[in-house]
N, C-alpha and C positions, 0 to 999 in steps of 0.2 A: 624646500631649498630652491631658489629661483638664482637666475642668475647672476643677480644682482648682489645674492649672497651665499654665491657660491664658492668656496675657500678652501683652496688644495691641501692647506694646512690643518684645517677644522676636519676636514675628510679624511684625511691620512694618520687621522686618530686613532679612529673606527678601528675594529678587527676588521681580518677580510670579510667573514659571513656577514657584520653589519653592511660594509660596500656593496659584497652583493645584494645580499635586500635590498640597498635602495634602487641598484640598475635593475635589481628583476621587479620593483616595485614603477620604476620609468616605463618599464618595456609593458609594463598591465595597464597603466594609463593610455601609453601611447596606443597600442590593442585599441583600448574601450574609444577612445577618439578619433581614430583613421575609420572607425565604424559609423561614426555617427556623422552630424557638423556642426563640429566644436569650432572654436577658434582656431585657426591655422598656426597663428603665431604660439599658440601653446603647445603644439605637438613640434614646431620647430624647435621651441627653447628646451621639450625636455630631449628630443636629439639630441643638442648641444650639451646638454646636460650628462647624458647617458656617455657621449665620447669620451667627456670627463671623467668621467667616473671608471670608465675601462683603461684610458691612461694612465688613471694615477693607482688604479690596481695591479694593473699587467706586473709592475715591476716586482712587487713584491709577491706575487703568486711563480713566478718564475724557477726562482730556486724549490719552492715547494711541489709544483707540479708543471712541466713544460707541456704540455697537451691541453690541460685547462687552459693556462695563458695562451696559448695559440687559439683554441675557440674564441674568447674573449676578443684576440685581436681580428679574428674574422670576424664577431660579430661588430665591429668599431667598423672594419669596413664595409658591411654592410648600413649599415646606419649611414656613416659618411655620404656613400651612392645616395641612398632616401635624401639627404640634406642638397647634394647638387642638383638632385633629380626636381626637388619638390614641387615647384611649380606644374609640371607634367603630370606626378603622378595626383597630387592633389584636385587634378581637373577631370580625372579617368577612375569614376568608381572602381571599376576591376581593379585597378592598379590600389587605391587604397584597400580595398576587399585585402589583398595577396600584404600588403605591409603591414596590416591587422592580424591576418594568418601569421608572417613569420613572426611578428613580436610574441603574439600569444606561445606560439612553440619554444623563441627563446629566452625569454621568461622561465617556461618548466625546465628547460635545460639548464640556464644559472642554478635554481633554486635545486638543481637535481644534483648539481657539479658536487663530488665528493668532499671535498676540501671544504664544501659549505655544509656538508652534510654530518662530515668526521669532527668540524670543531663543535658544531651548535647538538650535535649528541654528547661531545665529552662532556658539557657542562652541566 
């Protein structure tokens, strides 16, 4: 899913555990790419992607669990910071090192979030 065809209404199909998958599926990519050097512009667009993706979730996780959706939205703002920051941190291995580190961690945290845990067992 790139941006070009990225479509709030094809996304809002999804169950939430599909959504999450693909943000914790962004946040393993972006991992694997602030590690290495990749394309810069790829790790921008799946940012921009990933903000997507926790926006058009938050709302409906809300009633269901307001604690998950408050992580989700700290992790939106975090990503954001990376998006204004990126030029800086992109020039400062340590700095991608530590945005490698947090995706890896918030990655197992989505994929940990109960709510992702409670549907894809009931099935």
């Amino acid at each position: 899913m790139t941006i070009a065809t990225l479509n709030q209404e094809h996304f809002q199909q999804n169950d939430i555990p599909t959504r999450l998958n693909y943000l914790a599926r962004h946040l393993k990519q972006i991992q694997s790419l602030a590690q290495g050097f990749a394309s810069e512009d790829k790790i921008v667009s799946l940012m921009r992607e990933s903000l997507y993706h926790i926006e058009w979730t938050v709302p409906h996780i809300i009633d269901i669990d307001i604690d998950q959706a408050a992580e989700l939205v700290d992790l939106g703002r975090i990503v954001a910071r990376w998006l204004f920051n990126w030029e800086t941190i992109w020039a400062d291995t340590e700095a991608r090192r530590n945005v490698a580190l947090f995706a890896q961690q918030a990655q197992e945290r989505v994929l940990e979030m109960p709510i992702l845990l409670s549907q894809t067992t009931a099935e």
